[in-house]
C-alpha positions as CSV (number, residue, x, y, z in Angstrom):
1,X,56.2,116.6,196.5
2,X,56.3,113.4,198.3
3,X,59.2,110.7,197.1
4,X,57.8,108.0,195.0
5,X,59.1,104.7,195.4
6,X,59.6,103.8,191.9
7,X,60.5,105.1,188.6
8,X,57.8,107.0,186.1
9,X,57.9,104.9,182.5
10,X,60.1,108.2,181.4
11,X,62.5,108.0,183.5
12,X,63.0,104.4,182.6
13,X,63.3,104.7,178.8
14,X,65.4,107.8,179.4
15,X,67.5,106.2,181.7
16,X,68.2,102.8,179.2
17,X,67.9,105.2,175.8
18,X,71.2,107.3,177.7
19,X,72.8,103.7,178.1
20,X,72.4,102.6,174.8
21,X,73.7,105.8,173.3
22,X,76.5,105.1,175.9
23,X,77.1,102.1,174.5
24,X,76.9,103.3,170.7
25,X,79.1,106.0,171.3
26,X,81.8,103.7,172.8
27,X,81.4,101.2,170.2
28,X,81.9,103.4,167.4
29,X,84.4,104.8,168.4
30,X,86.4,102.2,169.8
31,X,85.7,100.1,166.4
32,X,87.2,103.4,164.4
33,X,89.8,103.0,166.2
34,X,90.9,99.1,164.7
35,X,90.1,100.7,160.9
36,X,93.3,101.2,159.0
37,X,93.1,105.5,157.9
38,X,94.7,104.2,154.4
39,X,91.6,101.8,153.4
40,X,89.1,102.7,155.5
41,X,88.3,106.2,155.3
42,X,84.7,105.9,154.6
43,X,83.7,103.4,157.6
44,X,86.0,105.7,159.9
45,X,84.1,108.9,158.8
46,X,80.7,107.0,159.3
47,X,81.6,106.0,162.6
48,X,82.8,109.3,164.1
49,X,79.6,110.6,162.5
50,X,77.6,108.0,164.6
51,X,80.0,108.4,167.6
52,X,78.9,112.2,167.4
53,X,75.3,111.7,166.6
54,X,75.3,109.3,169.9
55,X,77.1,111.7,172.2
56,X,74.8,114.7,171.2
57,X,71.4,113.0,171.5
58,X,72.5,111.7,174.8
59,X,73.7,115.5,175.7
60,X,70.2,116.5,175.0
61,X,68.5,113.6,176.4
62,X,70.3,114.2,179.8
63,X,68.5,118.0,179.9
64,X,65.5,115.5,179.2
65,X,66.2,113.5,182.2
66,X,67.4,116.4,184.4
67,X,63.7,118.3,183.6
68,X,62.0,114.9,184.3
69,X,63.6,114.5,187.5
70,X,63.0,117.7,188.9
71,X,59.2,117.2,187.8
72,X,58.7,113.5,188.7
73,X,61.3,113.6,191.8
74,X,63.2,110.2,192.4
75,X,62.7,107.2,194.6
76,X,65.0,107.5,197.6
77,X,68.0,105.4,197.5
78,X,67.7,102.6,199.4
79,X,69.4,102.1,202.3
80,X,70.5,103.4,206.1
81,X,73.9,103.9,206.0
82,X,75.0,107.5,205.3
83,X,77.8,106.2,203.2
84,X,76.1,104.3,200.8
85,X,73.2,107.4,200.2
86,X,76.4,109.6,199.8
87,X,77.9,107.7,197.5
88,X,75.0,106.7,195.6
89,X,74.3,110.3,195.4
90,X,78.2,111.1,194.7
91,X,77.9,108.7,191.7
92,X,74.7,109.9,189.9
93,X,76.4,113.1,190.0
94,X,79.7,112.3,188.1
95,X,77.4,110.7,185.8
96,X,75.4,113.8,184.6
97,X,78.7,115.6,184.6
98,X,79.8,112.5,182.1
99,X,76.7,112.9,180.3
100,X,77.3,116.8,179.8
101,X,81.3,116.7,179.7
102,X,81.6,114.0,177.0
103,X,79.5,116.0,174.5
104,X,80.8,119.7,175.7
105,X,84.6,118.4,175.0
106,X,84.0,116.5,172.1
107,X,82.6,119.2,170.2
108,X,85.1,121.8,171.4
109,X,88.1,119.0,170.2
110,X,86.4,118.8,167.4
111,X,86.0,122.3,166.1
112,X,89.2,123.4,167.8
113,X,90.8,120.9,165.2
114,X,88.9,122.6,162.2
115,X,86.3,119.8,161.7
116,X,82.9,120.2,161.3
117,X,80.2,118.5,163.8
118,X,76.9,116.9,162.8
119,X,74.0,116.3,164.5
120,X,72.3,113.4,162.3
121,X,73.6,115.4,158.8
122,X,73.3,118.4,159.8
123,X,76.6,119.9,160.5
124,X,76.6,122.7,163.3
125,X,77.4,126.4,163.4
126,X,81.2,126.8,164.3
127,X,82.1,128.4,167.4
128,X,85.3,127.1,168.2
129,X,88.0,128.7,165.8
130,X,91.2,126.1,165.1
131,X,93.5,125.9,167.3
132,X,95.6,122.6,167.4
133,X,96.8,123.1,171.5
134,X,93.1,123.9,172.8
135,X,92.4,120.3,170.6
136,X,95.5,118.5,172.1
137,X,94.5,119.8,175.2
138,X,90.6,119.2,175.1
139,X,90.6,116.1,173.6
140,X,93.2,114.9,176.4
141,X,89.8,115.7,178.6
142,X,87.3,114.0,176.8
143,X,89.1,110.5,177.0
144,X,90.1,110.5,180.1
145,X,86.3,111.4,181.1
146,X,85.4,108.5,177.9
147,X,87.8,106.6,180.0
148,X,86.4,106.9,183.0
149,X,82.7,105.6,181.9
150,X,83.8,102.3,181.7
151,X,84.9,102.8,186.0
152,X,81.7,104.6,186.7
153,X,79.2,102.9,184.3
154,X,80.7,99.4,185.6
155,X,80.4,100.6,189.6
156,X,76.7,101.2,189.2
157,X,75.9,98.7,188.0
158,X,77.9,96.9,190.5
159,X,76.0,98.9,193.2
160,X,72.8,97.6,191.6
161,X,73.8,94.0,191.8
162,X,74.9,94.1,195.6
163,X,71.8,96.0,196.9
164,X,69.8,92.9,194.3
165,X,71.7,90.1,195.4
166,X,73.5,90.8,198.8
167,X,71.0,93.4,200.4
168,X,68.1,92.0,198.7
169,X,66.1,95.4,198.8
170,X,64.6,96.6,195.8
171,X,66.9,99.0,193.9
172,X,67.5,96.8,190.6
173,X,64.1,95.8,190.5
174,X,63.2,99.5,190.3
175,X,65.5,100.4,187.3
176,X,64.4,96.8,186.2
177,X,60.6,96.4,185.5
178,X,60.6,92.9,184.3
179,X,62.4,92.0,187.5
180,X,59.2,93.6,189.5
181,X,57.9,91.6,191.6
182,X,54.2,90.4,190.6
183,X,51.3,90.1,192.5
């Protein structure tokens, strides 16, 4: 199949639709984490539940993305310089690990700890039985990987800056459809 030079319309919404679950994920947690456990049980429950809901719709959205990409293909990065197509490609990479990793350890932490998971309401068949040092452990592993989405989130879209405003080549535009230049 011959590379495309731009992005199919799926691609696009799957690509944003992942960030903004990114986004909610991180959000909701990160606000649970500023609610006091004595008074706020109820807001803190709501948003792990969304936190949850977020992370496993972007899990199933990134097979989604994965089956779109190996049907649509993807523009080539732009770009000569080995380096920068090795990292580019280096970086999409620990990003689909991010996208499967956050949800894989999450869940494990979760059930390792003896709580359920839910999926929108509906709580999911247990798998992991307790077990408090696989949830110490786990959960060790899913913030330092929640940690590092902030770096790697943060360096592409750095990446899609400098090829926008210092290379001046086309790679945000791509991403970017109202940025496409018109006739």
């Amino acid at each position: 199949m011959p590379q495309s030079t731009a992005y199919q319309k799926s691609q696009l919404v799957l690509h944003w639709l992942i960030f903004i679950l990114f986004v909610v994920a991180l959000v909701a947690i990160e606000w649970r984490g500023n609610v006091p456990n004595e008074t706020g049980k109820q807001l803190r429950d709501t948003l792990r539940a969304v936190h949850i809901s977020a992370g496993l719709l972007m899990f199933i959205l990134a097979f989604v993305r994965i089956e779109e990409r190996i049907r649509l293909g993807a523009p080539r990065i732009l770009g000569d310089a080995k380096w920068q197509i090795g990292s580019a490609h280096l970086l999409h990479f620990l990003l689909y690990l991010v996208m499967f990793g956050l949800p894989i350890t999450g869940f494990i932490f979760s059930q390792a700890g003896g709580r359920e998971v839910a999926f929108f309401g509906w709580v999911l068949p247990v798998l992991i039985a307790k077990d408090q040092v696989l949830r110490n452990n786990v959960r060790e592993v899913h913030e330092l990987i929640g940690n590092a989405v902030y770096f790697l989130v943060g360096l592409h879209a750095l990446a899609a800056l400098w090829h926008h405003y210092f290379v001046k080549d086309e790679t945000l535009r791509r991403i970017l459809p109202f940025l496409a230049k018109r006739g």
